[in-house]
Structure formats: structure tokens, C-alpha cells
ZADO-1210 file (C-alpha; in nm, 4 decimals, padded with zeros to 6 digits):
<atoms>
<atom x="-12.7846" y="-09.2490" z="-03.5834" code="UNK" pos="1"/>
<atom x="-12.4436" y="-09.3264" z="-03.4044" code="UNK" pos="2"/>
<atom x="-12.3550" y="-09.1836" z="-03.0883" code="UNK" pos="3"/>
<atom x="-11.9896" y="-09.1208" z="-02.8960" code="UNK" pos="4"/>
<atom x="-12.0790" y="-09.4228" z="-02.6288" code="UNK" pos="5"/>
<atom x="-11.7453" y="-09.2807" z="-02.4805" code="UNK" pos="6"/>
<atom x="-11.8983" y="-08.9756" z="-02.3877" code="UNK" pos="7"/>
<atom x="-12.1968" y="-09.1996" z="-02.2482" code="UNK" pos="8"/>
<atom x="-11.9668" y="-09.3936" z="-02.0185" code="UNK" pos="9"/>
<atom x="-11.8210" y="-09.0584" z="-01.8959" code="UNK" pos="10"/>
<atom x="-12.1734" y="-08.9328" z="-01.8306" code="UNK" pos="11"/>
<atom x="-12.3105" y="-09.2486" z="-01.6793" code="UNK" pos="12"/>
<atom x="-11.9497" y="-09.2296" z="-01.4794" code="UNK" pos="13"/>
<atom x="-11.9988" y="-08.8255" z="-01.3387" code="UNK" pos="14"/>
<atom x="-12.3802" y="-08.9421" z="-01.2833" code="UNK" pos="15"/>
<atom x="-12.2794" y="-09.2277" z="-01.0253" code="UNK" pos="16"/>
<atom x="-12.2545" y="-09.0748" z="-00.6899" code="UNK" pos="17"/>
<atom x="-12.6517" y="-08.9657" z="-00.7362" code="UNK" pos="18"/>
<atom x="-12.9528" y="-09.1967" z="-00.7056" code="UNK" pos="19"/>
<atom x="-13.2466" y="-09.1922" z="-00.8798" code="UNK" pos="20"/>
<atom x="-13.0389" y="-09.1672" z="-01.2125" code="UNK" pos="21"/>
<atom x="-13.1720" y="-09.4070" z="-01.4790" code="UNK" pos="22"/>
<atom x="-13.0917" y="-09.4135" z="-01.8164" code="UNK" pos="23"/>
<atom x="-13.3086" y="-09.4586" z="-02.1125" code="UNK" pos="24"/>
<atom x="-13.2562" y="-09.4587" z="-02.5349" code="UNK" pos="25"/>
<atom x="-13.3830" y="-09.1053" z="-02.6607" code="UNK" pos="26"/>
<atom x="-13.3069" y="-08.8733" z="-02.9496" code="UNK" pos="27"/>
<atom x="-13.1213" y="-09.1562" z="-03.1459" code="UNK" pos="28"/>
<atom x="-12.8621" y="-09.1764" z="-02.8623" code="UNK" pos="29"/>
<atom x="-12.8883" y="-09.2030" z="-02.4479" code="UNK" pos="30"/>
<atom x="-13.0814" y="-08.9749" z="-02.1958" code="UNK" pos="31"/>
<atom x="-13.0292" y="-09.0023" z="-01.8627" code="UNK" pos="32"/>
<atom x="-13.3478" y="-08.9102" z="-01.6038" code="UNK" pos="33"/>
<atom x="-13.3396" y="-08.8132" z="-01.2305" code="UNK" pos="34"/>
<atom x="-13.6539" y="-08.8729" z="-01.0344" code="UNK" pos="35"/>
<atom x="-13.8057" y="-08.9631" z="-01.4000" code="UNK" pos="36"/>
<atom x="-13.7340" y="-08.6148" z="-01.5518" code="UNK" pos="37"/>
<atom x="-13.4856" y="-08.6061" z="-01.8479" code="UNK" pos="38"/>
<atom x="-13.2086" y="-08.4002" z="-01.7294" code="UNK" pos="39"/>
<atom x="-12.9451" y="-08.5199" z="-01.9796" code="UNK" pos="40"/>
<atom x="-12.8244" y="-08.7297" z="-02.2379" code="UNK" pos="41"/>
<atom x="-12.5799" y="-08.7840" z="-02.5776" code="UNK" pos="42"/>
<atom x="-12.6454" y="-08.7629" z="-02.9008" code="UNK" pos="43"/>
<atom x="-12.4353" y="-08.8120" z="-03.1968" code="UNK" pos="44"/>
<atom x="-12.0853" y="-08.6346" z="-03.0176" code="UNK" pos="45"/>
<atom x="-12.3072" y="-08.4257" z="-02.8602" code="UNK" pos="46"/>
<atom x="-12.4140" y="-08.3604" z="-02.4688" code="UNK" pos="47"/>
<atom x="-12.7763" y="-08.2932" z="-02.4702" code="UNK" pos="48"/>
<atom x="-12.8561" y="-08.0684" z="-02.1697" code="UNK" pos="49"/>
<atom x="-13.1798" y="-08.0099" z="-02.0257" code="UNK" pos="50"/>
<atom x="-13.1736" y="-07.6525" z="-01.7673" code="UNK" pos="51"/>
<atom x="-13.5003" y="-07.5315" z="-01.8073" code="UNK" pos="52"/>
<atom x="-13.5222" y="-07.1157" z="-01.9761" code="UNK" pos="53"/>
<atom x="-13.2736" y="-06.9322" z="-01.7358" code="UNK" pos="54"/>
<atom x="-13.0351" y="-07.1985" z="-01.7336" code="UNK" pos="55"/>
<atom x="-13.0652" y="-07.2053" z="-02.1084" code="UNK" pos="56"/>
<atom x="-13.0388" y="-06.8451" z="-02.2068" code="UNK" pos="57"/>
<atom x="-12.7199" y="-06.8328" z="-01.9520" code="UNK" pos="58"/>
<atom x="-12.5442" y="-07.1584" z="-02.1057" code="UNK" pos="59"/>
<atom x="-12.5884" y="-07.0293" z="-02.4720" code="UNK" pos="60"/>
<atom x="-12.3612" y="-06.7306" z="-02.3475" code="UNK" pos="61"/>
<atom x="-12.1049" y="-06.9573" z="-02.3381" code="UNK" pos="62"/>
<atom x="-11.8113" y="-07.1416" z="-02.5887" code="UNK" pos="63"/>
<atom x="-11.9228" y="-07.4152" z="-02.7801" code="UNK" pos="64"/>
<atom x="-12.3227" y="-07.4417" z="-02.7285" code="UNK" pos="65"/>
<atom x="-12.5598" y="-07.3899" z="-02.9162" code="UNK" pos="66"/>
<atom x="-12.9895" y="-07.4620" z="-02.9153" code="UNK" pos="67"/>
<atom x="-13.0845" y="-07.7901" z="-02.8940" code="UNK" pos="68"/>
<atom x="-13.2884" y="-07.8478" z="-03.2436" code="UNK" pos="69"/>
<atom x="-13.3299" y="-08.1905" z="-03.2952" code="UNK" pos="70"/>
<atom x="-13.6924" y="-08.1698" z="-03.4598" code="UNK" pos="71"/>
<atom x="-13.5427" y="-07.8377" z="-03.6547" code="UNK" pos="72"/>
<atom x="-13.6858" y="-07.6545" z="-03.4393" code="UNK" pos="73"/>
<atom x="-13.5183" y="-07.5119" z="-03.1308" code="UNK" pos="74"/>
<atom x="-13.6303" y="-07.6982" z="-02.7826" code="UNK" pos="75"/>
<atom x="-13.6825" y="-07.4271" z="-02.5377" code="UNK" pos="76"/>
<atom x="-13.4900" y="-07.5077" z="-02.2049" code="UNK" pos="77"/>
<atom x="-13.2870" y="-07.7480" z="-02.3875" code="UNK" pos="78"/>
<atom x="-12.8704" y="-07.7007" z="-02.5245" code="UNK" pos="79"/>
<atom x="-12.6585" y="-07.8718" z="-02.6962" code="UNK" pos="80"/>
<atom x="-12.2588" y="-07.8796" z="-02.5920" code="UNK" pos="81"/>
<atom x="-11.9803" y="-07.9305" z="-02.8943" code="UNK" pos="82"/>
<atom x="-11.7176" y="-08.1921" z="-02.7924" code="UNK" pos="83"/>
<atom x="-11.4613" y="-07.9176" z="-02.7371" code="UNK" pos="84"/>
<atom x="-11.6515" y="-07.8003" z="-02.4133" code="UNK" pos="85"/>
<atom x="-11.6487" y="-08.1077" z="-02.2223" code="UNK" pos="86"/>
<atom x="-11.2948" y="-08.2187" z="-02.3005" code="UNK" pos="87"/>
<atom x="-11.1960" y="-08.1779" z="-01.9183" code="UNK" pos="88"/>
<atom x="-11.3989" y="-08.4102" z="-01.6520" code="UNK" pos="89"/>
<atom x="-11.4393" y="-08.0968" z="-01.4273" code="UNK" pos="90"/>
<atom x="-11.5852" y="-07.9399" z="-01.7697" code="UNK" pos="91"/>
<atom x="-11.8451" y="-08.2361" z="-01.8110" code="UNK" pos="92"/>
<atom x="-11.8614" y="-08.2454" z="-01.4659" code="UNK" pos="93"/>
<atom x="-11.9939" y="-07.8835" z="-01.4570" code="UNK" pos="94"/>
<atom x="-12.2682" y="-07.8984" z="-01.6770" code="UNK" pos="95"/>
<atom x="-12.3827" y="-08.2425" z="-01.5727" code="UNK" pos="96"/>
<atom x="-12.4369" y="-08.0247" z="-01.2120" code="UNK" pos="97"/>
<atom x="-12.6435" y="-07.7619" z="-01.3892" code="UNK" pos="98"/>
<atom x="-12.8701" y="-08.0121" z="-01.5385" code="UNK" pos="99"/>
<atom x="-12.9421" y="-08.2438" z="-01.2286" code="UNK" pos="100"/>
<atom x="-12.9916" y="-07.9411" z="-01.0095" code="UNK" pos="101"/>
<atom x="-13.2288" y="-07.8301" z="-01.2542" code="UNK" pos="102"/>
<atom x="-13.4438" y="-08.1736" z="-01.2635" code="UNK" pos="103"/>
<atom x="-13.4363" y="-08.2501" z="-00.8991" code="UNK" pos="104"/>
<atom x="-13.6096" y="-07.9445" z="-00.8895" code="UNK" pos="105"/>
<atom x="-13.8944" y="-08.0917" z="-01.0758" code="UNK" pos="106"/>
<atom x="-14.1737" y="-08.2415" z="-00.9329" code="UNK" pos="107"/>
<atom x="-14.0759" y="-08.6531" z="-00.9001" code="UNK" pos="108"/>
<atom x="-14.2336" y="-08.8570" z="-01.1818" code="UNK" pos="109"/>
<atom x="-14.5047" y="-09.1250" z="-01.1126" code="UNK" pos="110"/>
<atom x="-14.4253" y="-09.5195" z="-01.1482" code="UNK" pos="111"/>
<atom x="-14.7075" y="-09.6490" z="-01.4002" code="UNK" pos="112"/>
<atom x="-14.8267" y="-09.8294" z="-01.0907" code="UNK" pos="113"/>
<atom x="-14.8812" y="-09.4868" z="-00.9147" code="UNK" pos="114"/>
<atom x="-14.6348" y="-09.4544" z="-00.6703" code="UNK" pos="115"/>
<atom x="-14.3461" y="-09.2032" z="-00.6326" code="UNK" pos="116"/>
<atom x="-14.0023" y="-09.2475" z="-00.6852" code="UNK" pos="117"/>
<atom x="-13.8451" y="-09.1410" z="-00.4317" code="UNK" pos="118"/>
<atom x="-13.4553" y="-09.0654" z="-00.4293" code="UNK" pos="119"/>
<atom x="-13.1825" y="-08.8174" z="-00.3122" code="UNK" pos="120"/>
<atom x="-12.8651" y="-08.7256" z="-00.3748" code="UNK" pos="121"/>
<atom x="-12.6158" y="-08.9348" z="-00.1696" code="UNK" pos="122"/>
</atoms>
């Protein structure tokens, strides 16, 4: 399954100023991870959001989202975002804000080797 690598490059672009941003293949197209939780990624033409319930519920309140069911069955905390809401950098921008907030809230993700990652926003 394809995905809009242009909309990757302006993700992995609006994701630059942070640390602890890593990317990895998921979903058939790219997630990106902060502190090694998924916060957000692109699939198909689609930005894959991860905001947790709240931050879910909210988002699907507004134009051009909808649930995140890539196993057919709706992800809870998870939304997709149609092409025609992140047209705008400061639109992308937005949401890619939501979603990092929401994982650096997370507890940080072990290494395999047992220690912590351990990274901030610049």
C-alpha cells in the first residue's frame, strides 16, 4: 500500500525542532514515535493521529476526520485526517502539536537494553 511520501517529508519537516522523534514503517506507510510512543504517522494520503480518548472524541468534532479503522475496526484514541485538513502548514502544524503533547505525556519507552530514552523538546 502506497503512501503520499510528500506528506511524510512535511511531517518529518514540522517534527524537526523536537528530539526524541524517530520514525519507523507502520500501518503500510510511516509512524513517527516520541520517547518510543507512536504519536503519529501517514498512511495512504492520510495523517494518522494518535491523542489518546479526549483528544479523540474532540478532533472527530471537527472537518475532515474521521476514526482511525485500519483493522476495520475503529482504534480508540486514534484519528484519521483527510488531505483537505492539512492543506495549510499551520493546519498540519496544529495537529502534529496535539499528538506530541499527547505522547510526551506517556511514560518514556525502554531501549531493549533497558535503559530510558531520555529526550525533551528543544
Amino acid at each position: 500500500m502506497p503512501y503520499n511520501e510528500r506528506l511524510v517529508e512535511r511531517v518529518r519537516s514540522a517534527l524537526s525542532g523536537w528530539e526524541g522523534v524517530a520514525e519507523r514503517r507502520m500501518f503500510g506507510g510511516v509512524a513517527f514515535l516520541v520517547h518510543g510512543n507512536m504519536c503519529c504517522g501517514v498512511t495512504e494520503d492520510l495523517l494518522v493521529l494518535r491523542l489518546g480518548s479526549p483528544g479523540a472524541e474532540l478532533a472527530l468534532g471537527r472537518p475532515h476526520t474521521r476514526e482511525m479503522d485500519f483493522t476495520g475496526k475503529p482504534m480508540k484514541g486514534m484519528v484519521y485526517v483527510e488531505p483537505e485538513g492539512v492543506r495549510t502548514n499551520a493546519e498540519l502544524q496544529g495537529w502534529l502539536e496535539q499528538a506530541v503533547r499527547f505522547a510526551e505525556a506517556l511514560p518514556e519507552k525502554r531501549t531493549v537494553k533497558g535503559r530510558t530514552r531520555r529526550n525533551r523538546k528543544r
